[in-house]
C-alpha positions in Angstrom: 146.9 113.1 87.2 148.4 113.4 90.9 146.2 114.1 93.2 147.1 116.7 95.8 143.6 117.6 96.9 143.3 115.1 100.4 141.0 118.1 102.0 138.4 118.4 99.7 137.9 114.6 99.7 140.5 111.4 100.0 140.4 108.3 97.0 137.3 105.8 98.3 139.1 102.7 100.0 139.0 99.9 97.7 138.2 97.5 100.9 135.0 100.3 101.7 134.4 99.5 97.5 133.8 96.1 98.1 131.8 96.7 101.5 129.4 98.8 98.9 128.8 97.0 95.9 126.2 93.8 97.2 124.6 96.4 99.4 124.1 98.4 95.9 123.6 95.4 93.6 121.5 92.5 95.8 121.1 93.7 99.6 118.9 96.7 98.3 115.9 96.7 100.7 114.9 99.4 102.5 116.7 99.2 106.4 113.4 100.5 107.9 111.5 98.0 106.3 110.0 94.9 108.9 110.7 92.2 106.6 113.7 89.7 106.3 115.7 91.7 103.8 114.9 94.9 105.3 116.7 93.5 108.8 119.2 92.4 107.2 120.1 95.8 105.4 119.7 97.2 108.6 122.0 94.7 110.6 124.2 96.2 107.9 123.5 99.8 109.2 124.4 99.1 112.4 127.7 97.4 112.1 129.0 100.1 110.5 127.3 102.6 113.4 129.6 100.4 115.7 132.6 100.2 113.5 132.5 104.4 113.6 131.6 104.7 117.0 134.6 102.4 118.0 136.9 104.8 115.6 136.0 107.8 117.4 137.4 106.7 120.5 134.7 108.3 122.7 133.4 106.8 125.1 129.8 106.1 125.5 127.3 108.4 123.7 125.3 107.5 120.5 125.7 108.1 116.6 123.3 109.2 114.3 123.7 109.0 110.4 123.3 112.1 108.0 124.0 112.9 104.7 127.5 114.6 105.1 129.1 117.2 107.9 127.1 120.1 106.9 124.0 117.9 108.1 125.4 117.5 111.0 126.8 120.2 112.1 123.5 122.4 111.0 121.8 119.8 113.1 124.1 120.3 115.9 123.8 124.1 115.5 120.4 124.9 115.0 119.2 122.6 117.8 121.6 123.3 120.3 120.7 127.5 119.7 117.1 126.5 119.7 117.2 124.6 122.8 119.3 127.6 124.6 117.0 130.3 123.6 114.1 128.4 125.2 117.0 128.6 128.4 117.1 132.2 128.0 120.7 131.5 126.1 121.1 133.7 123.0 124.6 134.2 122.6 126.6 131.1 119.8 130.1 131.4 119.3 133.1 130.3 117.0 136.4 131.4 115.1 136.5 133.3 112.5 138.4 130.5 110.3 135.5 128.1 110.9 134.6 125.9 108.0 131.7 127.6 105.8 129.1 125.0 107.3 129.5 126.7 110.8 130.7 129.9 110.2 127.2 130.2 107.7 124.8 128.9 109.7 125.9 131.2 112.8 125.6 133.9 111.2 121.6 133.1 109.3 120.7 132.4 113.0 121.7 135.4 113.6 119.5 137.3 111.4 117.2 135.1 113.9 118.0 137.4 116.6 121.0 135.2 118.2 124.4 137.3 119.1 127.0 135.4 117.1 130.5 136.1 117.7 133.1 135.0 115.3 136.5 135.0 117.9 139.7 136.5 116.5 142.9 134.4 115.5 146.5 135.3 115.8 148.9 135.3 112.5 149.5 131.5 113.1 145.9 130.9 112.7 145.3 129.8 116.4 142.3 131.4 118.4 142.6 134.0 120.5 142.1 132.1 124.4 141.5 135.3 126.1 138.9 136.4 123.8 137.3 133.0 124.2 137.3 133.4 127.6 135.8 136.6 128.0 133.3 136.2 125.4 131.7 133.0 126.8 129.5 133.5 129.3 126.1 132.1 130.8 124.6 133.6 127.9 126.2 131.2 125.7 124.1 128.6 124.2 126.9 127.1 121.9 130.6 127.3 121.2 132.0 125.5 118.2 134.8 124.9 116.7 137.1 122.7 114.4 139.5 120.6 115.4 141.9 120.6 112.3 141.6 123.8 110.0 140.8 122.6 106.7 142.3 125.3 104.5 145.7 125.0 107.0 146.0 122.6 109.0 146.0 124.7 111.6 145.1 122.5 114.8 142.6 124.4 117.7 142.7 123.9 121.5 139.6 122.3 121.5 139.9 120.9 125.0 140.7 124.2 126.2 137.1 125.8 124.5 135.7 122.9 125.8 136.2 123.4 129.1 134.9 127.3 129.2 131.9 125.9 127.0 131.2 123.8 130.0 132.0 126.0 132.6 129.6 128.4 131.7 126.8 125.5 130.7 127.2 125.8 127.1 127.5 123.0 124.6 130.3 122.6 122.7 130.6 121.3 119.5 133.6 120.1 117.2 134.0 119.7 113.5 136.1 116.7 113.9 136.0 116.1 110.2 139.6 117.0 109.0 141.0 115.6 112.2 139.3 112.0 113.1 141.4 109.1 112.6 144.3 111.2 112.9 144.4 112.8 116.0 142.3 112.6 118.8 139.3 114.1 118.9 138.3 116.2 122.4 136.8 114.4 125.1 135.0 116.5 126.8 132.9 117.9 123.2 128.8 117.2 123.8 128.8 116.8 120.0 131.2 115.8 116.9 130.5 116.2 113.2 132.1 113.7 110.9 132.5 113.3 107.2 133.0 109.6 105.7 134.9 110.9 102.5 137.6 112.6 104.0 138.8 108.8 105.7 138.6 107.1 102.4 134.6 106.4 102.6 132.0 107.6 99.5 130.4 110.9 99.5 126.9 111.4 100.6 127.2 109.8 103.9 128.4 111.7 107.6 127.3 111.4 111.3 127.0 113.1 114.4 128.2 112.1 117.8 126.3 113.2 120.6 127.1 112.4 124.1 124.5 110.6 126.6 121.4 112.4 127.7 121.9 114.7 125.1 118.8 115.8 123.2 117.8 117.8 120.5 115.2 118.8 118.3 115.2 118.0 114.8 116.1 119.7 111.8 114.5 117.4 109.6 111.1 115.9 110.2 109.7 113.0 109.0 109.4 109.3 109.4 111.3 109.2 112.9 114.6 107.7 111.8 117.9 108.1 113.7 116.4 108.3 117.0 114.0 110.7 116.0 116.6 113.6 115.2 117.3 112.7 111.4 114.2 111.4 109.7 114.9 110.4 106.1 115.6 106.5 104.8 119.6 105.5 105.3 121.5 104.0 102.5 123.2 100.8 103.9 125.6 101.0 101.1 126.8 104.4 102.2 126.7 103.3 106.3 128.6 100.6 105.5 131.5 102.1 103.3 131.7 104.7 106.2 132.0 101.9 108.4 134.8 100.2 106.3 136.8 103.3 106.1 136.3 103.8 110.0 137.7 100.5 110.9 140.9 101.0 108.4 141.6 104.1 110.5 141.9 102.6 113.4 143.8 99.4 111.7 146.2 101.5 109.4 146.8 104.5 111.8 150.3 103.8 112.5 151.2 102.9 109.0 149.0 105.7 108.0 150.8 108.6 110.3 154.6 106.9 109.3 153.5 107.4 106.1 152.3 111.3 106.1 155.3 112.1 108.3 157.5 110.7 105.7 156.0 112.9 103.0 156.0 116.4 105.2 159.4 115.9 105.6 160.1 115.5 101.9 157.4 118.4 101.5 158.6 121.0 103.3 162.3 119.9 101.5 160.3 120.2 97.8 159.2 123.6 98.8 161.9 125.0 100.9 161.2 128.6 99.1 157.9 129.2 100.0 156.2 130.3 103.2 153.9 128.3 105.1 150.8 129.8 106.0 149.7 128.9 109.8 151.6 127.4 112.7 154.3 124.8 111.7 154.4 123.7 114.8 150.6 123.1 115.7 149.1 121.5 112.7 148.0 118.7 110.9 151.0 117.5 108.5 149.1 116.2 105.9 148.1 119.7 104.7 150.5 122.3 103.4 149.1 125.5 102.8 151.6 127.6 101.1 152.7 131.4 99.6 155.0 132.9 97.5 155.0 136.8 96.9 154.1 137.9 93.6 152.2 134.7 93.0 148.9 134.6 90.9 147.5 131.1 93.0 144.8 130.6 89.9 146.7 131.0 87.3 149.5 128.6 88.8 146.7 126.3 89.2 145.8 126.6 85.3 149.3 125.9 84.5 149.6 122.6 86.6 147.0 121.2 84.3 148.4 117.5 85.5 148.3 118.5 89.1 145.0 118.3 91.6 145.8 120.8 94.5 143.9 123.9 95.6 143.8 127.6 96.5 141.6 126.7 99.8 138.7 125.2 100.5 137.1 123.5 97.9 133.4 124.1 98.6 134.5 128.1 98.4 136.9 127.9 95.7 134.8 129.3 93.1 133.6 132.4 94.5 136.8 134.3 93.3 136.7 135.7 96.8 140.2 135.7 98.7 139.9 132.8 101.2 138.6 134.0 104.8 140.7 132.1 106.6 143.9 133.8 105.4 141.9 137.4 105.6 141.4 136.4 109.7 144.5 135.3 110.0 145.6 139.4 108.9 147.0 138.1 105.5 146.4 140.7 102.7 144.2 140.0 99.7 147.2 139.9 97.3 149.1 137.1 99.8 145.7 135.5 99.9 145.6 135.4 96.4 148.8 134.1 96.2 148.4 130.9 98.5 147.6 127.2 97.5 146.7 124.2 99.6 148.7 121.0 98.7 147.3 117.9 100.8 148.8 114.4 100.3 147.7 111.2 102.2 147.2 107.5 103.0 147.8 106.8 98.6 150.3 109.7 97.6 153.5 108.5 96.6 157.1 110.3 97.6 157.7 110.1 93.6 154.1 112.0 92.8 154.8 114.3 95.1 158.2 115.0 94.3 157.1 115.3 90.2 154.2 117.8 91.5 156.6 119.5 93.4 158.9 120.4 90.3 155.8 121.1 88.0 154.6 123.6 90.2 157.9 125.7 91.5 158.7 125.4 87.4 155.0 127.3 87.2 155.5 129.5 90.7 159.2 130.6 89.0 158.1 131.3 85.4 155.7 134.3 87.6 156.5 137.3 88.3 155.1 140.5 90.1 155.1 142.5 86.6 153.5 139.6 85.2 
């Protein structure tokens, strides 16, 4: 099998492996606990909480540990429209091509009686600035967005959103979780919603950066853990995997980015025939998200039987819906229908990717409209 699917998840590290197996096997004890091994498994917790802090490359602030990115940003959501409406602050805002986990939860608060405005992209998949700017105001409680597009690779001007989020005395919030470790992620955010198995850590484990002074109330309630805002016992295995993966970023990120460069080049070479869908020139090049007309995408998928790539995003790839990020981005359902997302990363090979590449333009050729 090659494995052409870096968005929905990346290969665990061996190094972050080995980091999780004697907290598994021996170093079980519960982090919260008071007792010797129960400081010790939370000694465990925090080095890791330092070793992804230090990755992020913000300064100051604090981490808090959930289970995964949707967690965190529903944490980051909810609380920060919660603690607007008690401001008089109804009004939350995003793009239109927002990861489900945003995009979702926006719009159920809305049924809560918050405005929630989904802002408009051009064809290259890049928000519309002028709608942003006259759409946040000092009614705005919240304005989110995602750094790095994960259906295209599409990268936002977060700084930029930032700024009228802040101008106005809104938080803003960033799903950092395709882009951190490989490009920077926005200063001036108040939040940031990471994912530990997209950087080569295990599934099941994500945080949120919040910066100083920042409070809000929980989602979950329970035993007080994480400061209060995420109550629920950690896993140190999981903490410290994320933590080894973290630290590789920051080790490996020049070898890393040689390395992905290396392969667009040869990608965009391999599949010379087909349009890209987004900008080419703002984007992350690890992700290719690609079209051909007349293409069935799921039935070219069926045929590439030894190939893992996708039609989109993986946690909406079974709805049989066309993806919504190519609908906002004005393609029509048949070009939706007839796009795939190759990723490659840190453990694809220029040979896998070249043997992929033939398997699948073989597949794309042997279609047809009529067919």
């Amino acid at each position: 099998m090659i494995y052409l699917d870096y968005q929905a998840t990346t290969p665990l590290a061996p190094e972050a492996y080995e980091a999780m197996v004697p907290l598994l096997r021996d170093q079980f004890a519960n982090p919260h606990s008071a007792h010797r091994p129960g400081r010790a498994a939370a000694a465990a917790v925090e080095v890791a909480r330092d070793r992804v802090m230090a990755a992020t490359g913000m300064e100051g602030g604090r981490l808090v540990f959930t289970s995964g990115a949707t967690e965190a940003l529903n944490i980051a959501i909810v609380g920060a429209a919660r603690a607007g409406k008690a401001q008089g602050r109804t009004k939350i805002v995003t793009i239109a091509t927002e990861h489900a986990a945003v995009r979702d939860t926006m719009l159920a608060l809305a049924e809560e009686g918050f405005e929630a405005v989904l802002l408009p992209v051009d064809g290259e998949g890049l928000v519309d600035l002028d709608a942003a700017r006259a759409t946040i105001d000092g009614r705005t409680a919240l304005v989110a967005a995602m750094l790095v597009n994960n259906e295209t690779g599409v990268i936002q001007p977060v700084a930029a959103l930032a700024d009228m989020a802040r101008a106005q005395g809104a938080l803003f919030l960033c799903d950092g979780v395709q882009g951190f470790g490989r490009i920077g992620l926005p200063r001036a955010a108040d939040m940031i919603a990471l994912s530990a198995h997209k950087v080569h850590g295990p599934k099941g484990i994500g945080a949120l950066w919040l910066r100083d002074g920042l409070t809000l109330p929980p989602l979950i309630h329970g035993g007080g853990q994480e400061g209060g805002l995420r109550s629920g016992t950690l896993s140190p295995a999981l903490c410290a995997g994320f933590g080894v993966a973290a630290r590789l970023l920051v080790s490996r990120h020049a070898e890393d980015a040689a390395h992905i460069e290396r392969l667009w080049t040869l990608a965009r070479a391999l599949f010379a025939d087909w349009i890209i869908n987004g900008s080419v020139a703002v984007r992350y090049h690890g992700n290719l998200n690609l079209r051909r007309d007349g293409l069935d995408g799921a039935r070219l998928l069926s045929e590439c039987r030894g190939i893992a790539f996708s039609l989109g995003s993986a946690c909406a790839s079974g709805s049989g819906r066309p993806s919504h990020v190519l609908q906002a981005m004005a393609l029509s359902d048949r070009q939706a229908r007839g796009s795939v997302r190759i990723g490659f990363g840190r453990y694809t090979t220029p040979t896998e990717l070249e043997d992929a590449a033939r398997t699948i333009n073989e597949a794309a050729a042997g279609q047809s409209p009529s067919s």
